[in-house]
N, C-alpha and C positions, 0 to 999 in steps of 0.2 A: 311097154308103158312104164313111167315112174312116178315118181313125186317131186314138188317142188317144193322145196322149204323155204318156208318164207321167216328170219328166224325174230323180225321183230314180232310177227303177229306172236308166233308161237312164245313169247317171252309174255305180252299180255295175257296169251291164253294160260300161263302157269301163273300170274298175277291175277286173271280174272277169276279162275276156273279150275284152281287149283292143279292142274296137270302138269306133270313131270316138265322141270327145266330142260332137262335133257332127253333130247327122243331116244326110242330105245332103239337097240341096234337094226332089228330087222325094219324099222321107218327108216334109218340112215345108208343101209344098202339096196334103198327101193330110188334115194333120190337122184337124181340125174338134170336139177338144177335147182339153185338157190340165189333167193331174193336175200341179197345182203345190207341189214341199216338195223340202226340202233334206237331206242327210244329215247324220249327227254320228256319233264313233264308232263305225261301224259299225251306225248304226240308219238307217232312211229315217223316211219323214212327218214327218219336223222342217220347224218354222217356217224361212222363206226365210233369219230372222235366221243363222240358223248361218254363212253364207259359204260354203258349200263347192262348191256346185253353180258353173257360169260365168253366172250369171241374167241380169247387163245382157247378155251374148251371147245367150240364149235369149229372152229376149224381145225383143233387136232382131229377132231371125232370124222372130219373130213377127209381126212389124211390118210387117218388110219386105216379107213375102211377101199381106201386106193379109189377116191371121185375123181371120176372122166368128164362129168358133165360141165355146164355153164355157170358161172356165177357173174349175176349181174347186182352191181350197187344198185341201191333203191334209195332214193335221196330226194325230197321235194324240194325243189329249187330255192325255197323260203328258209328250209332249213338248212341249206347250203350257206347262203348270202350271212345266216346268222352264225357260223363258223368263220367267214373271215370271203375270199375270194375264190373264185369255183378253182381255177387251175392249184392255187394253194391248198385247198379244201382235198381235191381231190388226188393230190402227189403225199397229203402227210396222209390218207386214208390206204394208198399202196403202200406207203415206209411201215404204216401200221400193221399191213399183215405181212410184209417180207419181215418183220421183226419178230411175228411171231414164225413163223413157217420160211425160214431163209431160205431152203430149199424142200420144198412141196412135191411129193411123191404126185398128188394128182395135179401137179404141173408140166411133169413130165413127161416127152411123148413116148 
């Protein structure tokens, strides 16, 4: 059994609730899948585009810790449309994290 980190919520819950931006190590060698989207405005499942979230940190900290598990985008259609077009949206959302992670240890098989 793991965790799934879901890293917009957890980014309100350090804005709501005061808790650590970054989970601590032994939450990050439990996860084995992550909901990945950014906030805006006070909305979550925004595209990674927004900036908001610390993404090159969350996904180093994924890296580091050698993640085998799934990462799915979490992106509400609406907030897709309001970045530009889905196939566009979602090709600068991949350049985004190959730019930070060009080659990803938990990419590898």
């Amino acid at each position: 059994m793991g965790i799934c980190w879901d890293t917009g919520h957890g980014y309100f819950a350090h804005l709501r609730k005061g808790l650590s931006l970054f989970p601590p190590d032994d939450f990050i060698e439990k996860v084995r899948h992550v909901h990945l989207h950014d906030v805006r405005a006070g909305e979550d499942h925004q595209p990674i585009l927004a900036g908001t979230i610390p993404l090159a940190e969350y996904l180093k900290l994924l890296d580091e810790s050698c993640f085998s598990g799934d990462i799915t985008l979490e992106f509400s259609p609406r907030a897709i449309v309001s970045f530009g077009n889905f196939r566009e949206v979602m090709v600068n959302c991949l350049r985004k994290i190959e730019e930070i992670l060009p080659s990803p240890k938990f990419a590898r098989s």
